[in-house]
Every structure is written in C-alpha cells, then in structure tokens.
VOGU-3710 file (C-alpha; in Angstrom, 3 decimals, decimal comma):
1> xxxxxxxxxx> 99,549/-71,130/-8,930  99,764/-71,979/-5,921  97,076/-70,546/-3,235  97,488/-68,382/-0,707  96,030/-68,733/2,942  93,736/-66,265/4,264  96,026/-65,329/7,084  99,189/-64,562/4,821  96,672/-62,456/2,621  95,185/-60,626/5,585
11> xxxxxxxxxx> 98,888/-59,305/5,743  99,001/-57,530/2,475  96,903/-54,606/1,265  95,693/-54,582/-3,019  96,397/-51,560/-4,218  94,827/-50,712/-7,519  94,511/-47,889/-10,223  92,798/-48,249/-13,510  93,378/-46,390/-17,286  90,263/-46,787/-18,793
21> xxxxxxxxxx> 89,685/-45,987/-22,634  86,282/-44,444/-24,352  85,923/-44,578/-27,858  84,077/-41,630/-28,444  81,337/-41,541/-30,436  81,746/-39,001/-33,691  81,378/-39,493/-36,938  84,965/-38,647/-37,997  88,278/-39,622/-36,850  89,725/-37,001/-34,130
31> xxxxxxxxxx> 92,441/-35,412/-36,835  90,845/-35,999/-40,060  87,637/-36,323/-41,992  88,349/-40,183/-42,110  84,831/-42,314/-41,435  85,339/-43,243/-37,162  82,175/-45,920/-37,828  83,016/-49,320/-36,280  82,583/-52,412/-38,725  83,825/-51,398/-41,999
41> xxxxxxxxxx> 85,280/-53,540/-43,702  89,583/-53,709/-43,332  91,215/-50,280/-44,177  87,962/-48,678/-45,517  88,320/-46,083/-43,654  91,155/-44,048/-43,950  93,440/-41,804/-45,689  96,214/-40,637/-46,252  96,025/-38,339/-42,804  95,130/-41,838/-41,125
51> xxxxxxxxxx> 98,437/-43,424/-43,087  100,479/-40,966/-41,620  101,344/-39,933/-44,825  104,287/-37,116/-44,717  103,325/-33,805/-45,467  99,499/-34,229/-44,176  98,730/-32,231/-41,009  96,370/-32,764/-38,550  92,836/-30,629/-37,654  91,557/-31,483/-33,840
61> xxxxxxxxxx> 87,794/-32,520/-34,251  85,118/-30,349/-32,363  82,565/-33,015/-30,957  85,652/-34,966/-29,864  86,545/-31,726/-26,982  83,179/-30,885/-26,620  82,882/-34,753/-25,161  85,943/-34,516/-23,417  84,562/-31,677/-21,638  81,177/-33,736/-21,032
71> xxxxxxxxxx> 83,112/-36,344/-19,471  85,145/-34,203/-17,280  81,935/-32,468/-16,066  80,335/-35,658/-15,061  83,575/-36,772/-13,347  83,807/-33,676/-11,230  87,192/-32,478/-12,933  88,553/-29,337/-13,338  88,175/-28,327/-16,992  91,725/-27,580/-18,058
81> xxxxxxxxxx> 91,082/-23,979/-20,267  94,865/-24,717/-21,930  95,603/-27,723/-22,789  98,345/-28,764/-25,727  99,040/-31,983/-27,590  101,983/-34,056/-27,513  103,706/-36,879/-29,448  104,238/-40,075/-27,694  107,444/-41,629/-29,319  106,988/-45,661/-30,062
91> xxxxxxxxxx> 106,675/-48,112/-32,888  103,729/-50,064/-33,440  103,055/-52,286/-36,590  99,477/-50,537/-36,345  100,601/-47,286/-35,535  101,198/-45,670/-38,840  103,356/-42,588/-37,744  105,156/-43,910/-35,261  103,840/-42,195/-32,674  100,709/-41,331/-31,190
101> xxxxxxxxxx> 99,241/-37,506/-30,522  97,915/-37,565/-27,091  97,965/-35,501/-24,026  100,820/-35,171/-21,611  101,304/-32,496/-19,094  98,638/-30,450/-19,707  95,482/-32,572/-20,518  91,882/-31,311/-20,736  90,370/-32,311/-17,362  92,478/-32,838/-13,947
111> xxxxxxxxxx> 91,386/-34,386/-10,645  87,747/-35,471/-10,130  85,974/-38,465/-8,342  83,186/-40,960/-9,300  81,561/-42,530/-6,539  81,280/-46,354/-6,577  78,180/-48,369/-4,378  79,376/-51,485/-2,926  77,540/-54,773/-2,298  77,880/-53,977/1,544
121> xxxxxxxxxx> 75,636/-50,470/1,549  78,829/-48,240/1,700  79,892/-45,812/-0,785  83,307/-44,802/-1,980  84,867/-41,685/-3,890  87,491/-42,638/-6,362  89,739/-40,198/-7,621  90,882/-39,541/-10,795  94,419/-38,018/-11,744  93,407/-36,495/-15,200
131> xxxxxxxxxx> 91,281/-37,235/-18,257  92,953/-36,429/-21,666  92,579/-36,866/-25,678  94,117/-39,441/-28,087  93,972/-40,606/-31,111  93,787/-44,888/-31,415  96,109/-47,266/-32,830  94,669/-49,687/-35,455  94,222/-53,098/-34,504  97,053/-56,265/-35,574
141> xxxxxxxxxx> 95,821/-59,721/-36,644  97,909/-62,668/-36,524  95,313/-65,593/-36,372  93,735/-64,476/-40,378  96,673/-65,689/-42,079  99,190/-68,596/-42,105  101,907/-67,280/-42,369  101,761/-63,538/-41,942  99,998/-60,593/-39,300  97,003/-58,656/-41,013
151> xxxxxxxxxx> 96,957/-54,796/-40,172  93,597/-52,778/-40,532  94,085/-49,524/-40,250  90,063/-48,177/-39,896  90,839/-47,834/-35,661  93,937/-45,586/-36,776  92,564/-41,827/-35,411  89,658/-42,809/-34,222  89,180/-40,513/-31,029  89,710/-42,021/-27,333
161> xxxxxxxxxx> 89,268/-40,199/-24,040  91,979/-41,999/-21,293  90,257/-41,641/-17,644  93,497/-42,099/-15,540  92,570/-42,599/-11,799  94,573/-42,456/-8,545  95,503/-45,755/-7,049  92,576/-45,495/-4,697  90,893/-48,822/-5,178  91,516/-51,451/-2,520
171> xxxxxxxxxx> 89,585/-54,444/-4,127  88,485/-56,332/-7,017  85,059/-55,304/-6,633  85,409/-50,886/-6,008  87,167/-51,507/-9,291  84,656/-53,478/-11,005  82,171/-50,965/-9,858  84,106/-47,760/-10,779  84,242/-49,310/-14,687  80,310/-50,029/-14,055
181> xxxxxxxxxx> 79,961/-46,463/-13,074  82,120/-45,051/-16,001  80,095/-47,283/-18,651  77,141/-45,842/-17,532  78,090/-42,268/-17,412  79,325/-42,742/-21,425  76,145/-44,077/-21,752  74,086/-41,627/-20,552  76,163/-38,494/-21,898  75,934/-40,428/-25,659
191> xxxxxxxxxx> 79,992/-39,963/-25,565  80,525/-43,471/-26,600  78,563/-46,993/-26,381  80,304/-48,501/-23,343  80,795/-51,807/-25,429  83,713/-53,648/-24,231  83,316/-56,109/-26,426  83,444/-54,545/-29,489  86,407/-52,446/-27,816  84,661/-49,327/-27,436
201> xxxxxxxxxx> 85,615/-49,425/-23,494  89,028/-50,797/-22,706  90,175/-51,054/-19,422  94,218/-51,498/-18,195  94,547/-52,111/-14,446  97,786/-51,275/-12,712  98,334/-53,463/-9,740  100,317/-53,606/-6,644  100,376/-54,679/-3,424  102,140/-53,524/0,501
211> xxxxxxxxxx> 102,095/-54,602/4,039  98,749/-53,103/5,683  99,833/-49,738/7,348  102,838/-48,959/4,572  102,680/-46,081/3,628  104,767/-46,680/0,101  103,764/-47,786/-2,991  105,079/-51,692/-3,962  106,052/-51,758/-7,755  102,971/-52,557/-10,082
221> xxxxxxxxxx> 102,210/-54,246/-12,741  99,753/-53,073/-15,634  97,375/-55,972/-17,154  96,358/-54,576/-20,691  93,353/-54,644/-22,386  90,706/-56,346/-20,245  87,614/-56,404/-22,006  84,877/-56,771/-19,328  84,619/-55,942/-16,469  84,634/-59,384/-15,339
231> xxxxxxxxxx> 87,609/-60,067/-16,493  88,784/-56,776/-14,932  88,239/-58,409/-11,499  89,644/-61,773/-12,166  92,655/-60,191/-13,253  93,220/-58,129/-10,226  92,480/-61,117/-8,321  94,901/-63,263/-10,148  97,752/-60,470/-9,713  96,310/-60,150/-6,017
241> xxxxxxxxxx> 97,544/-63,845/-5,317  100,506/-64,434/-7,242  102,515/-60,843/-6,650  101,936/-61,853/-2,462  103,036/-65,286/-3,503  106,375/-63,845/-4,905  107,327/-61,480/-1,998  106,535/-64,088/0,325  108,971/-66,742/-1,379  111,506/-63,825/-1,212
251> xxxxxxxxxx> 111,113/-62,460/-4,828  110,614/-59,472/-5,794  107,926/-58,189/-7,961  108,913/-56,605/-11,517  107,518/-53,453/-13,336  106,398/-55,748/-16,030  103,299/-55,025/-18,654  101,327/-58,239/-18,555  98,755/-59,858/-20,511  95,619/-61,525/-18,817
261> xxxxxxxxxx> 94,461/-64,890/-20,605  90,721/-65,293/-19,762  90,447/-68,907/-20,548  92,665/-69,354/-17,524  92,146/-66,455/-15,378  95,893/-65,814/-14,862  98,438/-63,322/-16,275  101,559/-63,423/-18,541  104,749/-60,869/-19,341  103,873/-58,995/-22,433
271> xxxxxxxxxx> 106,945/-56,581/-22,288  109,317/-55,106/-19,714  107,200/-52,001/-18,150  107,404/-48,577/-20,222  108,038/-45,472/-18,410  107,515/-41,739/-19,480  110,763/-41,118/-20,456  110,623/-44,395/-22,992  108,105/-42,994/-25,138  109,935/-39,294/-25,585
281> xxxxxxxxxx> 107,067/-37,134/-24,880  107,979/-33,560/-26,736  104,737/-31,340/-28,157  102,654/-31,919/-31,090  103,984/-29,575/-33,544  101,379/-29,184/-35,626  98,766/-28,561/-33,485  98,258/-25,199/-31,591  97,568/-25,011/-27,903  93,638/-25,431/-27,286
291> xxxxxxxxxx> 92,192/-22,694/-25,492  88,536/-22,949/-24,334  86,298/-20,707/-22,618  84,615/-20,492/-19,514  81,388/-19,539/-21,544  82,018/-22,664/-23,703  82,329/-25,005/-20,306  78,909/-23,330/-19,114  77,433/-24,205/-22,356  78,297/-27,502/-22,507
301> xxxxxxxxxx> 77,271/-28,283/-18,243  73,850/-26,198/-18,733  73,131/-28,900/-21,508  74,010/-31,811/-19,483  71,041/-34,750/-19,023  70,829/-35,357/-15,529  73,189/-38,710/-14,610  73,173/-41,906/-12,687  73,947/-41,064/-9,445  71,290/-37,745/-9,313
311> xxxxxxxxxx> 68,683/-39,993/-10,343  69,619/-42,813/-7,265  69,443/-40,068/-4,957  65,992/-38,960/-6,191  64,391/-42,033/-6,486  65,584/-43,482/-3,074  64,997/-39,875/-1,436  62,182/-38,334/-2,789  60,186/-41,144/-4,698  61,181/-43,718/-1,764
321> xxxxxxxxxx> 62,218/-46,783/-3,569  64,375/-49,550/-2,849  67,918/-49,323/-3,213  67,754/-52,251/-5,413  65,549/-50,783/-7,513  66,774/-47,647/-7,913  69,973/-49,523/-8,607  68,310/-51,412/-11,476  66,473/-48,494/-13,012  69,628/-46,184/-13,179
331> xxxxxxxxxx> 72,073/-48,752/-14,642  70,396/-48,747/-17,985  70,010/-45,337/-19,499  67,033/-46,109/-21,946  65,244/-47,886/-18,925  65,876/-44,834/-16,657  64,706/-42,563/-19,309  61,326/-44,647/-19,848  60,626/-44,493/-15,806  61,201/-40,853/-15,731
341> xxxxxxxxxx> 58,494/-40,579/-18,962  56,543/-42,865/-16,684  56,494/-41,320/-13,084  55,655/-37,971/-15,093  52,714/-39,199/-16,021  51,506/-40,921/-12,508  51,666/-39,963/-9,064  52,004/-43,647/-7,797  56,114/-43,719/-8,529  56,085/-47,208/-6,186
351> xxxxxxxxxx> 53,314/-48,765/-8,964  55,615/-47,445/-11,637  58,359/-48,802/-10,340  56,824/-52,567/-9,596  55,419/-52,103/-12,982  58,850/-51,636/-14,773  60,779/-54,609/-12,538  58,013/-57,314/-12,952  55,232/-57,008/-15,881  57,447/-55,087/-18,338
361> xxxxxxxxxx> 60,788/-56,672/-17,195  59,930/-59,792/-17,418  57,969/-59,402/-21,191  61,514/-57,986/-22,405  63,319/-60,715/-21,418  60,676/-62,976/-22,727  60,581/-61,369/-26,082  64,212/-60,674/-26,131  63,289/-56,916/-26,716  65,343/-54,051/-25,437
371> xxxxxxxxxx> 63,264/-51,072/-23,534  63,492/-48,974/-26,267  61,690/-51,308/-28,782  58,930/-51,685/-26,350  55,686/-50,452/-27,816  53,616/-49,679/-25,105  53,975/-45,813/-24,419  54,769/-44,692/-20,903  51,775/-42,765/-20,938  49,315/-45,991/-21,543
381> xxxxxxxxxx> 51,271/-48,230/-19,010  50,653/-45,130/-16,913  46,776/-45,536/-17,481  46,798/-48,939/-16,512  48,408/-47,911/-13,269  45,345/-45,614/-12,517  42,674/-48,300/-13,616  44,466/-50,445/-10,494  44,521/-47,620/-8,254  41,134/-46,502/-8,775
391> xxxxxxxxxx> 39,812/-49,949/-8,187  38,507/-50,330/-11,188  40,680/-53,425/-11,890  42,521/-55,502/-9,670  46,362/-56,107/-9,811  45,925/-59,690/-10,888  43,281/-59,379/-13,864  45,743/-56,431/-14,829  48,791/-58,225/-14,516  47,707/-61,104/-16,423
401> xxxxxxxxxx> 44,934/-60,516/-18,496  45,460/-56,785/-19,337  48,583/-55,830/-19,966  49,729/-58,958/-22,539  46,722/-57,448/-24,070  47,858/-54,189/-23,659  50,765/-55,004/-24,980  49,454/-56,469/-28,460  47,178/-53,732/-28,895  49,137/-50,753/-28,018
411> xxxxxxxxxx> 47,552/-47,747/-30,214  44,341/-48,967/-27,390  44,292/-46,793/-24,142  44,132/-49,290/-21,221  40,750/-48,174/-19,579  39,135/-48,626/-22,824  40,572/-52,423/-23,528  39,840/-53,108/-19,896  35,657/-52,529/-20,962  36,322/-53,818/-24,645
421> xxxxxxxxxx> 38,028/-57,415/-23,109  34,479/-57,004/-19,976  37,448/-56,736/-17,160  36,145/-53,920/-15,420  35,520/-54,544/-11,398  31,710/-55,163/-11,144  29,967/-52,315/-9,193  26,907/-54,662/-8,470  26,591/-55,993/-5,114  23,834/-58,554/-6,001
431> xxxxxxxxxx> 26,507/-59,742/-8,304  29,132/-59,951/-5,212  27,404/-61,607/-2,995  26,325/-64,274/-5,341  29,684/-65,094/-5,470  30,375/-65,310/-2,127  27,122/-67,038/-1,237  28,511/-70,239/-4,354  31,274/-70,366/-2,580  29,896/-70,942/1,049
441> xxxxxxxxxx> 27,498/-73,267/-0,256  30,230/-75,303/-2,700  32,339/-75,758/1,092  30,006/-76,420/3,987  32,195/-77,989/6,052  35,148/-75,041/5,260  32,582/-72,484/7,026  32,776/-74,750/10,055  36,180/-74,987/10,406  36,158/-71,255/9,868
451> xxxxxxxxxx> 33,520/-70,783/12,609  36,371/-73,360/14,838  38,673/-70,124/14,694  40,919/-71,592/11,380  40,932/-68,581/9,588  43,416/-69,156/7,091  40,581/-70,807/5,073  39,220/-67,474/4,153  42,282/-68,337/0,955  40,213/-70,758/-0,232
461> xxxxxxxxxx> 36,716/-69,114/-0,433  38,257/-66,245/-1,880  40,201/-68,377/-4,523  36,780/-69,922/-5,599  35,324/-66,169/-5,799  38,079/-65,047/-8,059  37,754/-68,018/-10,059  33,859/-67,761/-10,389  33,839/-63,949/-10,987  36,817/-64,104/-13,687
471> xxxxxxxxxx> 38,444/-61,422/-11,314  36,450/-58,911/-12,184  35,682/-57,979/-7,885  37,762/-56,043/-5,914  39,414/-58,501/-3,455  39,764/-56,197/-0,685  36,166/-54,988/-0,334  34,769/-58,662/-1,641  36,861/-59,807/1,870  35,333/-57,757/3,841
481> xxxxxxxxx> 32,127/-58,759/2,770  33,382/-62,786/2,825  34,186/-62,129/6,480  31,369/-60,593/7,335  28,767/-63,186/5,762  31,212/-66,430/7,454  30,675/-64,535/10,807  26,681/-64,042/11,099  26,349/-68,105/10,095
//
C-alpha cells in the first residue's frame, strides 16, 4: 500500500470505536450447567442445551449478571434494573441454534466512561454506549484436517460481556490504552482473565475516517477479532492509511467487515458489513425479562475491591510517587495487591516502592517467577526496609547481600539474618576510623590532591572503606568522619 504523506494525513481525522468481548469467568456456561473451563478437550463440554437441541430451554446463570453488574459499576454505567434477552438471527457452522441470545435494546448497563492515560501526561474519558450479555459461538477449524473444517463446540454458551463504546477515540494509541484499561479492570474485579491470546478478551475495532472539522460520520469498517492489543493498533493504523488513500484517489470507502492479517499488518474483506436489521433481532422467548434490584446493585458496589485508577490517584497523591511508578504498580493486579500488603506494613511508601521496581522486580524476571509465587512475605521485605532506615544496614549490603539471602531463607525475619550473615552496621568508632585511617595511609598522594581542592577523590577513599569494612559502616556518617580526618592533615 502505498504511503501517505504527512500533509494529506494532517487533512483527515481517525475516528474510532471499539466492541470489546470478556469471557467471563464462571464455572458453567451462561444457559446451562455445561463445564465453561477453557482447554478441554474438543466437544467435552457440552450438552444437549449447548447443541441447541429442540425442546431444551435455557436458565440465565447468576455469577454471569452479578459480573455484568461488576463491570458496569467499574465502567461508571447506569445499571439497567430491566433488561430482556433477544435472539440474533444468523447461521454459523459453530453456532448450533442458529442464532445467538444476546442483548438488544434493553441491555444491562448503558453509558459510562473509562479514562485512558496517554504517553503525553493527558488524560481522556471514553464513553461507552452500553454493556450487555451473550452467550459465545464455538470456534471453526479448517487447518486440522485435509480435506474438511473441524467444529468444537466447548466455546458454545460460554458467557461473554460486549463493552460497546462511542466512537470517541481519535488514535491508535487512546485505543490501545482503553483495551489496556479494560484488561485490567477484568483483572482486578476476577470477571475474566484478560487473556487475548487464549481468546478470553477479543477486541473488534470499527474504523472511519472525515475531513478535520466534519461534523458527520464517514462509513466504517469493522476489523474482527484482534487478539492483542498490538495488533489492535496496527490495524487501526493500517485502516488509518489505506481508507484516506481511497477517498483521496476518488473512491469511496465500503461498509465492509474486514479481517486483519498480522503477519502483514494490513486488512482484507471478510464479508459485506451486517446491519441490525440483517440479523432479525425479535426477543428471547424463553427467557423472562430480568429484573434486579437497587438493593442487589448496592450489594454488589459495597463489595467492590478498590480499582486501577483509585489506586493511581492515591499513590501519586497521597503516597507521592512517580507517575511511572504508580503506572507500573497498578497495571498488574497481584503486584498492586502485594504493594498495598507492603505499604501497610511500613511508613516509608517511597522505600516500598524502589523496593518492588528494582530488588524484587528484577529477581522475578530473573527467576521467571510471577509476584504471586514470590516467597518473601510483604511483611519481611517490610522489615528489611526498617533495618535500612534505621541505619542499621546500608542500602547496598541490603540490596546485595541481604535480600538474595532473604530471599532463600524466607521463614527468617530480616533483622535476624542481617546478625546471623554479621551484616549489621558496626556501632564502634575505633572500628571506623581504622578504616578510614587504611585508607589514607594505602593513598598518600590522593590526600594531597584532596588537600589541592579535587574533591571528587573522596569516591575513592570511601570505595576502599566499603571494601575493607565488608559494608558493614554507615556511608553517610563514615563521610563525615572521612572529611573531617582529610581536612585537619
């Protein structure tokens, strides 16, 4: 394709509106007692509710509303207190019925906004249209067999939330960032894993683009599927070039469904665009209009953990952290929910935090361990914090001599390994100032120079002291001292 110049693209505006799916995490399917466990092996799981079987009728699955309604809270939506099923009319190989019980025009959570951080410091609200409840489809093969397509069945009725947002983004990026914000929020309400790559999180982006200051909508095409969220963005970018590329050749951009090939980064026609009134929308007749409760809604937000965003606010605000590292903290749940055990167990939430991003960051990705394998309790990393801040052990012995240590022995609180391993800061000043006074003596003509006004050898006097006293000196008071003997020569 053929690349467009920044000045023609400064013309045009991306316009941008996602339908991402959640797999939600119960243990049954959403209208029957059928197994919703991913990894079976083909058409374990089912029955004849799953098979669409006539005469079987469907029963709506508890968890699956309750969160619905956890995702809608999170999302700032209205919780819809009437909401009905519907039957969306159209034939699938993997579809067993023929159609597919969703919601239509009165789903269970409408409007709402998730607010995305972008790489510039700003912040954006995105709006979302309406969350609702469907069952999936089951999933096609056609690369298992020679000659025919393979249909497993065990995705059939497994329980989806659809979060349908306005077309508010305007870039590649808000969108890659509202799909980072709606992983984590799954994550952190335990509604569904948030893996895209086992399918869990599916994300289809509908696309268009107008002249900057239009006002109307150009027609848009919707790339199925994507499976990350980098391929989300590369999509969008794709669709970005080539739909300005058509209107500026004179073409005219069709209300195609498209698929996106990630191997070459561009897009395809899968089929000629559906609209509503192709898929004969009429209610689910064998499911009764679902009426909650206002009670039920308060039940379900007085239980909610507290999420992404709240935590950002309080770590940057109260706790004063970076950005950056409030960013890093919040976008892994289990991380976030070991620096909260952490902070509450240490006043120093700076320590905690430089703690978390260096030592114990960089041990996980040594180890190839996830946070929540990590044997070393909050509450001992939380002792080693005071042993540093008491001055009973300085940040470098700690760093790396104690906590590996630490670390292998982790039933061991860290004040008493610190004594056991003789890395405790020595309290003798005979002791210090035999240090110092090796040093001086090892570089003669250092305390000259020193004397000359070059000051930045004071580095290597102290590097000696370090090395003679195994770190076991606090640097700070051990260079006043330094400074003081250098000066009276």
């Amino acid at each position: 394709m053929t690349s467009i110049t920044a000045g023609i693209s400064d013309k045009y505006e991306l316009v941008v509106g996602l339908e991402v799916h959640a797999q939600l995490s119960t243990l049954s399917k959403i209208f029957s007692s059928d197994s919703a466990a991913f990894g079976g092996g083909p058409n374990e799981h089912i029955s004849a509710i799953s098979l669409g079987h006539p005469g079987t009728l469907p029963r709506l699955n508890k968890k699956a509303v309750e969160y619905a309604v956890k995702m809608g809270l999170a999302c700032n939506c209205t919780i819809n207190l009437r909401n009905t099923f519907a039957r969306k009319n159209y034939f699938y190989a993997d579809l067993p019925k023929g159609y597919q019980i969703t919601q239509d025009h009165m789903p269970i959570c409408l409007g709402g906004s998730v607010l995305v951080r972008l790489t510039d410091g700003s912040t954006k609200n995105i709006a979302i249209h309406h969350i609702h409840l469907e069952e999936d489809a089951g999933k096609s093969m056609h690369d298992q067999h020679h000659a025919d397509s393979l249909i497993d069945l065990n995705r059939a009725g497994v329980p989806l939330i659809e979060i349908v947002t306005e077309p508010d983004m305007r870039s590649a990026e808000e969108a890659g960032q509202f799909l980072t914000e709606i992983r984590k929020l799954v994550r952190y309400l335990d509604v569904c894993d948030g893996n895209m790559e086992e399918g869990s999180l599916r994300c289809d982006a509908n696309i268009s683009v107008r002249l900057k200051g239009a006002t109307a909508y150009g027609n848009r095409c919707e790339v199925k599927n994507l499976n990350s969220i980098r391929n989300v963005q590369r999509a969008i970018e794709h669709e970005f070039e080539r739909q300005i590329n058509v209107i500026e050749a004179g073409g005219h951009i069709d209300q195609n469904t498209l698929n996106f090939n990630a191997d070459t980064g561009e897009t395809s026609v899968l089929r000629s665009k559906e609209m509503a009134n192709d898929y004969r929308y009429f209610p689910e007749p064998d499911l009764t209009p679902l009426a909650l409760t206002k009670e039920y809604v308060n039940t379900i937000q007085s239980a909610m953990p507290v999420l992404p965003n709240a935590l950002y606010d309080k770590y940057t605000d109260q706790l004063g952290l970076s950005e950056y590292d409030a960013g890093v903290i919040t976008a892994d749940k289990d991380v976030a929910l070991y620096f909260e055990a952490l902070i509450a167990n240490t006043e120093n939430s700076k320590a905690a935090a430089n703690w978390l991003m260096g030592s114990v960051k960089s041990y996980l990705n040594d180890s190839n361990t996830s946070i929540t394998d990590f044997k070393l309790k909050p509450e001992t990393l939380a002792g080693l914090i005071k042993l540093v801040d008491s001055g009973k052990v300085n940040n470098t012995v700690a760093s790396q001599k104690l906590f590996p240590e630490l670390v292998k022995n982790s039933d061991k609180t860290a004040a008493g390994l610190a004594a056991e391993l003789n890395l405790l800061i020595t309290s003798d000043n005979n002791d210090v100032s035999r240090f110092i006074q090796d040093a001086i003596a090892k570089y003669p003509d250092k305390v000259i120079e020193y004397q000359k006004g070059k000051k930045g050898v004071l580095g290597l006097f102290m590097g000696e002291i370090m090395k003679s006293s195994k770190g076991k000196i606090d640097p700070q008071k051990t260079n006043q001292l330094l400074i003081k003997e250098l000066e009276s020569k």
